[in-house]
Phi, psi and omega in degrees: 000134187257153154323102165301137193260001160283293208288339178305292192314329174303335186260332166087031145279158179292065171284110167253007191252173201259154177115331201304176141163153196225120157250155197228190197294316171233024199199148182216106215245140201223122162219131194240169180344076148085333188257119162237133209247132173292085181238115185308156169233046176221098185297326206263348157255036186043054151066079183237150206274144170212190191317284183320308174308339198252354122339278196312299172325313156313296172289331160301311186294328181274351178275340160290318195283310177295323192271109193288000181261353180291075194289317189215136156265122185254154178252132177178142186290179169249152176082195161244060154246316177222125174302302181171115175286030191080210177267106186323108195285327203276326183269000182243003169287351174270338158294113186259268200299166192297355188257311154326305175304303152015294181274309161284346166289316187265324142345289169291316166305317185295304179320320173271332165298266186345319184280323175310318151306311208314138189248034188214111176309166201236137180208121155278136146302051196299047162343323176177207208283131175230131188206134211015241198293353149260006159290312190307310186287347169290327199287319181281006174265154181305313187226160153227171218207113185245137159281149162334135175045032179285149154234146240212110172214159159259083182308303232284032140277332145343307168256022161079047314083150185262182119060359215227059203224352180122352201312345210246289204311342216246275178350316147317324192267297195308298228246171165276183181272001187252342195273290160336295191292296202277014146297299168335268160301334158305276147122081158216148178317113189246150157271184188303314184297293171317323182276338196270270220299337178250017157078015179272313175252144187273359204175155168198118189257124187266018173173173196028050216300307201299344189263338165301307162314302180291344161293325172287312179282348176332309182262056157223277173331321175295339237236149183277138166336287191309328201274000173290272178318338193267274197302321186274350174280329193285337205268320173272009185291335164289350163254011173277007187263149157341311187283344159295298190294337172321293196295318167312333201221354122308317156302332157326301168317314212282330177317296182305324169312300210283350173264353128342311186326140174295319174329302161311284211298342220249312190272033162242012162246320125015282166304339172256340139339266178335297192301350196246341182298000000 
């Protein structure tokens, strides 16, 4: 049985070796020379976030944030299909009012202003298709690193909702703005090459994506925890001012409005509809 480096860190052991990982209901946290990798695990529902992931993610950023031997966190799905389908619709369709939306709108925004701040880079692992809120979830990472022909959208105007997880404010900030808004608004589907060519994506890799991925980081991991930690605190400190989280948390707000909505409600069983067919 290997040593879990989650369970190390529960117990408050010195875990410095490398190898380690623990899977949990929805997730399997990993550290190898300095990466330690987040991987949603839930394929038969396209790695898509429901409560229990965001627990777990919550808890992998303060075990990267505390453990000085943890240098770079990568975000990646199980499989090849999906990166992250957003937010599990079957379990977040049952939210109806906007103060029910709300309350799970903001959960995940705090989860994600934190991974944005996380004062250690950040790399989404772009694995297969991220779709609304796993664009969102890519979008709070420093870098992303995608497979060949992945394909990528900011759906969620589609279901007649924004947004709401921070994703359009973080999008704003990483892109120019007409490239952003017309991400936004078309609310269509990209490949990875495409995503590469408007600068959302940083790499795109045709096979063996992790080894790949830890090789490209090789030269960050050679580098010491402070001098990691120095440049990347320095790089997020403009979102750490009040007029940023301001901005941050009115989309939230505007988002939760908008799930109420009958529009919303009709065009996500409209969509579950389809899919179940």
């Amino acid at each position: 049985m290997r040593f879990s480096y989650l369970e190390g860190k529960k117990r408050d052991k010195a875990n410095k070796k490398d190898g380690h990982a623990i899977k949990g209901r929805g997730k399997m946290i990993e550290k190898q020379h300095g990466i330690v990798s987040f991987t949603i695990c839930r394929p038969e529902r396209r790695n898509a976030i429901d409560y229990a992931v965001m627990d777990e993610l919550e808890e992998a950023l303060t075990l990267v944030e505390q453990d000085d031997e943890a240098k770079v966190l990568v975000i990646t799905g199980e499989g090849e299909e999906a990166f992250c389908a957003g937010g599990d619709l079957q379990v977040f369709h049952q939210l109806k009012t906007k103060e029910e939306a709300h309350a799970m709108l903001a959960k995940m925004g705090n989860i994600l202003y934190r991974l944005l701040t996380l004062p250690k880079p950040t790399v989404a692992l772009i694995n297969g298709t991220a779709i609304g809120g796993g664009c969102e979830l890519a979008t709070a990472c420093d870098f992303r690193f995608a497979r060949a022909g992945a394909r990528l959208g900011f759906v969620q105007a589609n279901l007649a909702i924004t947004t709401g997880w921070g994703g359009a404010t973080m999008l704003f900030e990483k892109m120019p703005y007409n490239q952003a808004l017309d991400i936004l608004l078309r609310a269509k589907t990209m490949t990875a090459e495409e995503a590469v060519h408007i600068g959302f994506v940083h790499r795109v890799f045709p096979d063996s994506l992790r080894e790949r991925c830890e090789k490209e980081l090789r030269e960050y991991t050679n580098k010491s925890t402070a001098v990691l930690r120095a440049y990347k605190e320095a790089a997020v400190a403009r979102w750490k001012t009040e007029q940023f989280r301001q901005r941050f948390f009115a989309e939230i707000e505007r988002c939760a409005y908008l799930w109420e909505s009958e529009e919303h409600d009709q065009a996500v069983q409209s969509f579950l509809t389809k899919r179940n067919k």
